[in-house]
C-alpha positions as CSV (number, residue, x, y, z in Angstrom):
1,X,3.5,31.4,20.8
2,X,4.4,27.9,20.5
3,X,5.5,26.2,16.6
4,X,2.1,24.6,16.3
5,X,0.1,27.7,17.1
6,X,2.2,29.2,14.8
7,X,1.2,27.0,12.0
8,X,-2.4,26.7,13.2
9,X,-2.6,30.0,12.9
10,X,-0.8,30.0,9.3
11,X,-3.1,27.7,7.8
12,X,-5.8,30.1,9.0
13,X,-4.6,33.0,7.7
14,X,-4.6,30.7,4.2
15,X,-8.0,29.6,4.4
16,X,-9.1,33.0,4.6
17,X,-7.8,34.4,2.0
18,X,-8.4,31.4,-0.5
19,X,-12.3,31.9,0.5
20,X,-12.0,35.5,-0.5
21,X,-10.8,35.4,-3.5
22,X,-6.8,35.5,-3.2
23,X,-7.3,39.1,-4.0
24,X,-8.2,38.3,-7.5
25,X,-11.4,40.2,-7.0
26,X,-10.4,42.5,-4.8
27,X,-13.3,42.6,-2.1
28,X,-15.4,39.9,-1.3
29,X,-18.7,42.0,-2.9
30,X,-17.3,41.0,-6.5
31,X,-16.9,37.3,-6.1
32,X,-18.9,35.3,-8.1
33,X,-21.6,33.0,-6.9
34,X,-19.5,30.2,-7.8
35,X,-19.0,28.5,-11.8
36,X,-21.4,26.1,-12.5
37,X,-21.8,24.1,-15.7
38,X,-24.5,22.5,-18.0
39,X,-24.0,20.1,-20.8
40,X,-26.4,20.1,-23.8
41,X,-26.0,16.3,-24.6
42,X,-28.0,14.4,-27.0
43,X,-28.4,11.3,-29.2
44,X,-25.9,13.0,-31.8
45,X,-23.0,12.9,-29.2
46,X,-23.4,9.0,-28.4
47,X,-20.3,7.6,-29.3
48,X,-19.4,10.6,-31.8
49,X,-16.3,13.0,-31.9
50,X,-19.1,15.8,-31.7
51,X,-18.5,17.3,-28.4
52,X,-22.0,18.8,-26.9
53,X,-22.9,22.4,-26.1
54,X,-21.2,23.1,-22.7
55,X,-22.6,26.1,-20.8
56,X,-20.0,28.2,-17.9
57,X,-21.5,30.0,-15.8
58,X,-20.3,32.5,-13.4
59,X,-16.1,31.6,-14.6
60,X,-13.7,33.6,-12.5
61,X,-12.4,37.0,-13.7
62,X,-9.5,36.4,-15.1
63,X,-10.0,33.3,-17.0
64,X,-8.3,33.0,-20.0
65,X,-9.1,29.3,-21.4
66,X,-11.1,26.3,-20.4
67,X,-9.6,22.9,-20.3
68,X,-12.4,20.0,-20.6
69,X,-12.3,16.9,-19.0
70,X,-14.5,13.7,-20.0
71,X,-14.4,10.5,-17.8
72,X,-16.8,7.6,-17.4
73,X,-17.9,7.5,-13.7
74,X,-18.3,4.5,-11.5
75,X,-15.2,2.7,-13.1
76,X,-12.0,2.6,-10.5
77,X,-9.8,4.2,-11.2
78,X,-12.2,6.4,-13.2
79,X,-12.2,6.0,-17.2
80,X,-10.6,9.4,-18.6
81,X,-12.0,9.9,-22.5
82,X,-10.8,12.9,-23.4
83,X,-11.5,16.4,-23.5
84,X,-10.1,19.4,-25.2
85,X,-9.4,23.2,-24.6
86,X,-11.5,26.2,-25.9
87,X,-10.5,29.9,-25.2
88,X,-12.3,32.0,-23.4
89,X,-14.9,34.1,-25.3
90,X,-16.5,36.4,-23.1
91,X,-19.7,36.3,-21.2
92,X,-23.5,36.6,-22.7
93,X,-26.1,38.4,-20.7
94,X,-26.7,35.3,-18.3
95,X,-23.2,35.8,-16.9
96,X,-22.2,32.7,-19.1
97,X,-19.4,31.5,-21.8
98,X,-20.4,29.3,-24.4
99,X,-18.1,25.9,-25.2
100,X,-20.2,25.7,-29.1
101,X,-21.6,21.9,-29.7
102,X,-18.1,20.3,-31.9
103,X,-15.8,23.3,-30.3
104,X,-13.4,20.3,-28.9
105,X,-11.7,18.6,-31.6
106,X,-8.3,17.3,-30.8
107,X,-8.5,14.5,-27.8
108,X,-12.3,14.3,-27.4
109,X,-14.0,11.6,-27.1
110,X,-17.6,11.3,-26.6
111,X,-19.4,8.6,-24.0
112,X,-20.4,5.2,-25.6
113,X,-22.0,3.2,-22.9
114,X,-22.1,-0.6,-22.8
115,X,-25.4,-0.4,-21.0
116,X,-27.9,1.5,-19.5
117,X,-27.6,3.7,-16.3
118,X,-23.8,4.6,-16.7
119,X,-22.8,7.9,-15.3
120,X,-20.0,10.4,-17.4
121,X,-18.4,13.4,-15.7
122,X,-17.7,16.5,-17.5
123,X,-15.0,18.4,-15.5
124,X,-14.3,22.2,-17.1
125,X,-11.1,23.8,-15.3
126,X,-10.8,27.3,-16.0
127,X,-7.7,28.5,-16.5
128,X,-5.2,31.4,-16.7
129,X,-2.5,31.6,-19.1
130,X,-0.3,32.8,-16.1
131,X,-0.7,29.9,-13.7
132,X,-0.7,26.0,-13.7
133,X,-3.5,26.2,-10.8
134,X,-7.1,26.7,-12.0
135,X,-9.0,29.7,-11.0
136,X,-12.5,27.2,-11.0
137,X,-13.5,23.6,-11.2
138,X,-16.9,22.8,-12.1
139,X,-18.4,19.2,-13.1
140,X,-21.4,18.4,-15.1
141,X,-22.6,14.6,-14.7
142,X,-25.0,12.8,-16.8
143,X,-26.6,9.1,-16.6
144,X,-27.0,7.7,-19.9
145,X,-29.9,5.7,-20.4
């Protein structure tokens, strides 16, 4: 087998095994449908230091914090605002963690638009205490009006 077989077959092998899981779930039947966020956002959290409600659903086994990401959209390179980090607090009976409404206090920022129509991405990473690499990225994006 020739040296780009090799690594052809290599990067298979890899692409496998980060679609199953890595082995953090050991077989494929506990894998979660995939994280998926909602943000509770309302008049309150214009231009405020009150961070919304953010809703995790489905976070990885495994996760031991989130780290929240706030950026304004449409702007190159995109705006960053802030964010903040919450620890992970277990899931309700939906399957979900709850970020409370004000939980992030230290850099966030909340959007302030100029004018109407601009778009805001909330990016929630969820993390392990044992790795830099996030076990789940999920973004949330609203158009403020």
């Amino acid at each position: 087998m020739g040296r780009s077989s090799c690594l052809l077959l290599a990067c298979v092998l890899l692409c496998s095994s980060l679609v199953t899981g890595c082995g953090l779930y050991g077989d494929s039947s506990d894998v979660p449908e995939g994280t998926r966020v909602e943000v509770s956002f309302g008049d309150r959290h214009r231009c405020s230091r009150i961070s919304p409600e953010i809703t995790i659903y489905n976070p990885p086994r495994g996760t031991d914090y989130y780290e929240v990401r706030v950026s304004q959209v449409g702007t190159s390179p995109e705006r960053h605002l802030g964010g903040g980090r919450w620890a992970y607090g277990g899931l309700n009976s939906d399957g979900a963690d709850v970020i409370p409404e004000g939980g992030l206090l230290s850099m966030y920022r909340a959007p302030c638009p100029s004018g109407s129509g601009q778009s805001y991405r909330f990016t929630v990473y969820c993390m392990n205490k044992g790795s830099s690499q996030p076990l789940a990225i999920s973004d949330f994006i609203i158009t403020l009006e």
